[in-house]
C-alpha positions as CSV (number, residue, x, y, z in Angstrom):
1,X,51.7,181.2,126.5
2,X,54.6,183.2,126.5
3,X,54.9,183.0,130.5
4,X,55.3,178.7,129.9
5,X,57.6,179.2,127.1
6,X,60.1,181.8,129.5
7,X,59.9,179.4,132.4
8,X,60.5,175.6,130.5
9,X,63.4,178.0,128.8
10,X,64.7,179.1,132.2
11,X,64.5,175.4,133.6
12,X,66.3,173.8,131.1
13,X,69.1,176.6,131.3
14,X,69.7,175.8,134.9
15,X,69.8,172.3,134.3
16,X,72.8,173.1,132.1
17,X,74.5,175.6,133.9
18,X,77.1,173.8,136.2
19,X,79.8,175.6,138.3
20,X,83.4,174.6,137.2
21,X,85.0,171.2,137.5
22,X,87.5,170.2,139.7
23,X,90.4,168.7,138.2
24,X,89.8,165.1,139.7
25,X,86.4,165.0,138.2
26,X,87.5,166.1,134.7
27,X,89.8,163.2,135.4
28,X,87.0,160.6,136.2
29,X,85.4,161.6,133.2
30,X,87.7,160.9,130.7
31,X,88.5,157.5,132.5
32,X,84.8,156.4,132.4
33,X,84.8,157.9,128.8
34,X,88.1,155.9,127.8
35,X,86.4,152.7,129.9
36,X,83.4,152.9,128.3
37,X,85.4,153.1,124.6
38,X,87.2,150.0,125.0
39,X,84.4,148.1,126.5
40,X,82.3,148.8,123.3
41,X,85.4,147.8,121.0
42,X,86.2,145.1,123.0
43,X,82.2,143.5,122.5
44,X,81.9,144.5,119.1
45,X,85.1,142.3,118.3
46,X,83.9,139.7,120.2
47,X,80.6,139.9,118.6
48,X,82.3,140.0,114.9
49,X,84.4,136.8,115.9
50,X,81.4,134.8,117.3
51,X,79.6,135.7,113.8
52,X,81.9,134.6,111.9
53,X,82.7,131.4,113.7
54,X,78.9,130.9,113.5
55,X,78.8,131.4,110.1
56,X,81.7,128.9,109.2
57,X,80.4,126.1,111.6
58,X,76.9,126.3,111.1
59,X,76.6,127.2,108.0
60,X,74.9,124.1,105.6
61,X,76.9,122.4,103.1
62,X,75.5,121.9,100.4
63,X,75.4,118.7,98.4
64,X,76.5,118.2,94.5
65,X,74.1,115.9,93.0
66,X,74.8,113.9,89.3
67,X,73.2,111.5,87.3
68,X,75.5,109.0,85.8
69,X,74.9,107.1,82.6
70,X,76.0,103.0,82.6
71,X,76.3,100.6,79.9
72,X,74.7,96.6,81.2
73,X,73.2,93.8,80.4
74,X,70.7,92.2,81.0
75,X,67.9,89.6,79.6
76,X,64.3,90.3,77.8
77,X,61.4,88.2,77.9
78,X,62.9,85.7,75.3
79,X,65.7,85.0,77.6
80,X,68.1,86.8,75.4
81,X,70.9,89.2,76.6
82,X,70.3,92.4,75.3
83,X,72.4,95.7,76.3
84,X,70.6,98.4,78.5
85,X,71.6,101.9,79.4
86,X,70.9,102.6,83.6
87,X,70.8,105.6,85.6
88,X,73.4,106.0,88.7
89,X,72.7,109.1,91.3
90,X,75.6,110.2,92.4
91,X,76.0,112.9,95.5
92,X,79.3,114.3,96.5
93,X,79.8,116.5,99.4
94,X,83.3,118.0,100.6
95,X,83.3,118.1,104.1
96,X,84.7,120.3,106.5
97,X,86.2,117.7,108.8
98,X,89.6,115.5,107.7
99,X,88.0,111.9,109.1
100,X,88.7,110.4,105.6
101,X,87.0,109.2,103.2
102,X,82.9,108.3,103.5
103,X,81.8,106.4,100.8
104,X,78.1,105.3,100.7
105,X,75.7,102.8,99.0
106,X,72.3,103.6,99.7
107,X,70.2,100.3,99.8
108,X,67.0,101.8,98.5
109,X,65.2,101.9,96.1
110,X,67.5,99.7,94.1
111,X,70.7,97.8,95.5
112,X,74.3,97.6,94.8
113,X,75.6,94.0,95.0
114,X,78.9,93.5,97.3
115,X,80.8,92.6,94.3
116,X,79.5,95.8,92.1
117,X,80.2,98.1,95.5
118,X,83.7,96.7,96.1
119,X,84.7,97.3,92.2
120,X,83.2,101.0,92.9
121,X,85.2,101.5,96.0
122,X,88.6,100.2,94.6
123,X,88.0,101.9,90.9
124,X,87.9,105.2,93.3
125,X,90.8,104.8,95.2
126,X,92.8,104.4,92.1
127,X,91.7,107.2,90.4
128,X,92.2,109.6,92.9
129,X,95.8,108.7,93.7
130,X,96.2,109.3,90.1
131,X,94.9,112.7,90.1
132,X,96.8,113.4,93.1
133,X,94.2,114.3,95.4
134,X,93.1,114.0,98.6
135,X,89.7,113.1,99.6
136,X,89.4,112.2,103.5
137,X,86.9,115.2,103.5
138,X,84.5,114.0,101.4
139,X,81.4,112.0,101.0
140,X,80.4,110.3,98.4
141,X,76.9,108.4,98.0
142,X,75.3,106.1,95.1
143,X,72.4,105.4,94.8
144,X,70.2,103.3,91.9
145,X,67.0,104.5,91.4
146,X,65.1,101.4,90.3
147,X,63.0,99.8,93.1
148,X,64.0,95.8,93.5
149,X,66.7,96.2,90.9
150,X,70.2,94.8,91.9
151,X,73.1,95.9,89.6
152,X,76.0,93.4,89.6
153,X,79.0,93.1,87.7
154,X,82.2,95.7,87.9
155,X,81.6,97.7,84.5
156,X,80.3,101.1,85.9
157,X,83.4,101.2,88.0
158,X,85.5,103.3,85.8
159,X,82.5,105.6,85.1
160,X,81.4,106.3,88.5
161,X,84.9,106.9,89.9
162,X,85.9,109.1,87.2
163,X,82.8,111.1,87.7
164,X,83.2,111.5,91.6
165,X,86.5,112.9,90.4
166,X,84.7,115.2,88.3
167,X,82.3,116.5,90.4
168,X,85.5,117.0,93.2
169,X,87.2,118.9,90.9
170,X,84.4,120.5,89.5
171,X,84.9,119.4,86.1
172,X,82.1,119.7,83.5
173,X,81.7,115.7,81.9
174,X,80.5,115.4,78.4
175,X,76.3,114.4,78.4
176,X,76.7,112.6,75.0
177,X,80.1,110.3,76.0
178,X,79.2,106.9,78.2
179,X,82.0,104.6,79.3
180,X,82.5,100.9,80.4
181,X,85.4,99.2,82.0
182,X,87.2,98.8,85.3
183,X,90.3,100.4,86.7
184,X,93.4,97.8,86.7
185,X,96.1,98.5,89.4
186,X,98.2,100.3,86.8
187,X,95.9,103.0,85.4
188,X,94.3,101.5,82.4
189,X,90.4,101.0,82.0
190,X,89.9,97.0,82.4
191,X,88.4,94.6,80.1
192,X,84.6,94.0,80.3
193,X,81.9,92.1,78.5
194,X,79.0,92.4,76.6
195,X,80.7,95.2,75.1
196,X,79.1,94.8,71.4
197,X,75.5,95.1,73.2
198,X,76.4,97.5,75.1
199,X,76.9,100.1,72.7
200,X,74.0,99.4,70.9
201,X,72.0,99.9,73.9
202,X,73.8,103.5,73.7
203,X,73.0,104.3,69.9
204,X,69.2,103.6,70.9
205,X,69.5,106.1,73.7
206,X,71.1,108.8,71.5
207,X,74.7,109.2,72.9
208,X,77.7,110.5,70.3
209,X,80.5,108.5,71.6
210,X,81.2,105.2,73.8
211,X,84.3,104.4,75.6
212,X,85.4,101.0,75.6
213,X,88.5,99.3,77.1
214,X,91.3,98.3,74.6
215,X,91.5,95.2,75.0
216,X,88.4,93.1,74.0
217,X,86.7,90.1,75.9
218,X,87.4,87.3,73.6
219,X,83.8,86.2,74.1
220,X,82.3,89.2,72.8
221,X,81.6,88.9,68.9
222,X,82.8,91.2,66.2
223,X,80.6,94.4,65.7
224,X,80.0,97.2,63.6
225,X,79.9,100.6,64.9
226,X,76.6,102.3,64.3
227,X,75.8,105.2,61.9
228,X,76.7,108.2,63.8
229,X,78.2,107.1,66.4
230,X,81.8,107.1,67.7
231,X,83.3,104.4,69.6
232,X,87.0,104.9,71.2
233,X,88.8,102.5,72.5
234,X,91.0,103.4,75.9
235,X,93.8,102.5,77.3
236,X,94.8,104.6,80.4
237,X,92.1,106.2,83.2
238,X,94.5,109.5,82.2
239,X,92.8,108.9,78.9
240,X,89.5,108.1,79.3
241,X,88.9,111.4,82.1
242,X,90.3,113.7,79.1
243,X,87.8,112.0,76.7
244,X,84.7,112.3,79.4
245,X,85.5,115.8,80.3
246,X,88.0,117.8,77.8
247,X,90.5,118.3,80.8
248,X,93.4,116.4,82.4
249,X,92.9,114.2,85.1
250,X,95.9,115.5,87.5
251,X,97.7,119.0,87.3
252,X,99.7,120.9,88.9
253,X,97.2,122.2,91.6
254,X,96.1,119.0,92.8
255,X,99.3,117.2,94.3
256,X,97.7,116.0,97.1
257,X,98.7,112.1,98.1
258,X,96.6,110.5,100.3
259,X,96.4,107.5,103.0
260,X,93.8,105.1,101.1
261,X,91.2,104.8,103.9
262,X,87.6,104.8,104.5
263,X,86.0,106.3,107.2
264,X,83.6,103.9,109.5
């Protein structure tokens, strides 16, 4: 035993034991070491930069989702208009593109009419110049989750634009508070109907406070505001976002203006 351990001893001494270097090889050694050095930076840098461009391109963006509360009416078995609180899905996604503005009405399982979509698209446009933002990076998508339903009409305009503002700038928006009315070319929620049904529709479902437009329909009849419930008139879209989510619709930090276009 001792025999095998002096002789792998010996071996791996004279694998070691090398006579002295010439000056041109110590020279070819520390290039190939220097080479060798930069080689490995260079691929590490390029391998940090493809990672990260990787994880900025391919990384998923993920979609805000929000159920929106509208006031409507509609008719009963009797024939008889009778107010009706409805369910909107909203989905807002911020892009990473600059294409402009995608906004979406999803066909299924309920409908939008062209009428009820154009009031949407216009309500929008509107409020976001007035919060001074710029949205050609975003989608936006509604859809009404009643199978065969059709919503007509132009009173969830206000409310759904004011919530895809919301959502964009990630404002929380009061569960209790529902509004109806348009957005008028100079800021102020627009004049709807059925407004006296409309919040009794609400009271039934439980919600603390309704948002109407200040100026009435003059077919709508008087009303009475129900036990426990609050219901504000407002004028301005300024007014109304402060009322739905306890913050101010445009500040300092947004001072975006925009082009008003959709993208194709």
């Amino acid at each position: 035993m001792g025999g095998c351990r002096t002789s792998f001893q010996s071996e791996w001494a004279d694998s070691l034991t090398v006579g002295p270097a010439s000056p041109q090889d110590v020279s070819s050694t520390v290039w190939l070491f220097l080479g060798g050095v930069l080689l490995s930076i260079f691929l590490l840098l390029g391998f940090s930069s493809s990672s990260y461009a990787a994880s900025v391109t391919d990384f998923p963006i993920k979609p805000v989702r929000r159920a929106i509360p509208i006031l409507g009416t509609t008719t009963n078995a009797q024939s008889e208009q009778v107010g009706i609180v409805a369910e909107v899905q909203l989905e807002f996604i911020q892009r990473r593109d600059h294409k402009g503005l995608d906004l979406q009405f999803l066909n299924r399982p309920g409908k939008f009419s062209p009428y009820a979509q154009q009031s949407v698209k216009d309500a929008l446009i509107l409020v976001v110049q007035a919060a001074g933002l710029n949205p050609d990076s975003w989608t936006v998508r509604f859809m009404l989750p009643y199978p065969g339903v059709t919503l007509y009409g132009e009173s969830l305009s206000a409310m759904a634009a004011l919530n895809v503002v919301a959502l964009a700038k990630n404002d929380p928006v009061d569960e209790k508070t529902v509004l109806t009315g348009t957005v008028t070319m100079d800021g102020h929620v627009g004049t709807v109907g059925g407004v006296p049904l409309k919040i009794l529709a609400a009271h039934e479902q439980r919600y603390r406070r309704v948002l109407i437009p200040e100026e009435p329909d003059v077919a709508d009849d008087d009303w009475e505001t129900p036990f426990l419930m609050e219901v504000s008139p407002v004028g301005s879209i300024k007014h109304a976002y402060l009322a739905l989510t306890h913050r101010p619709l445009r500040s300092h930090l947004n001072e975006q203006p925009f082009a008003a276009t959709l993208s194709q």
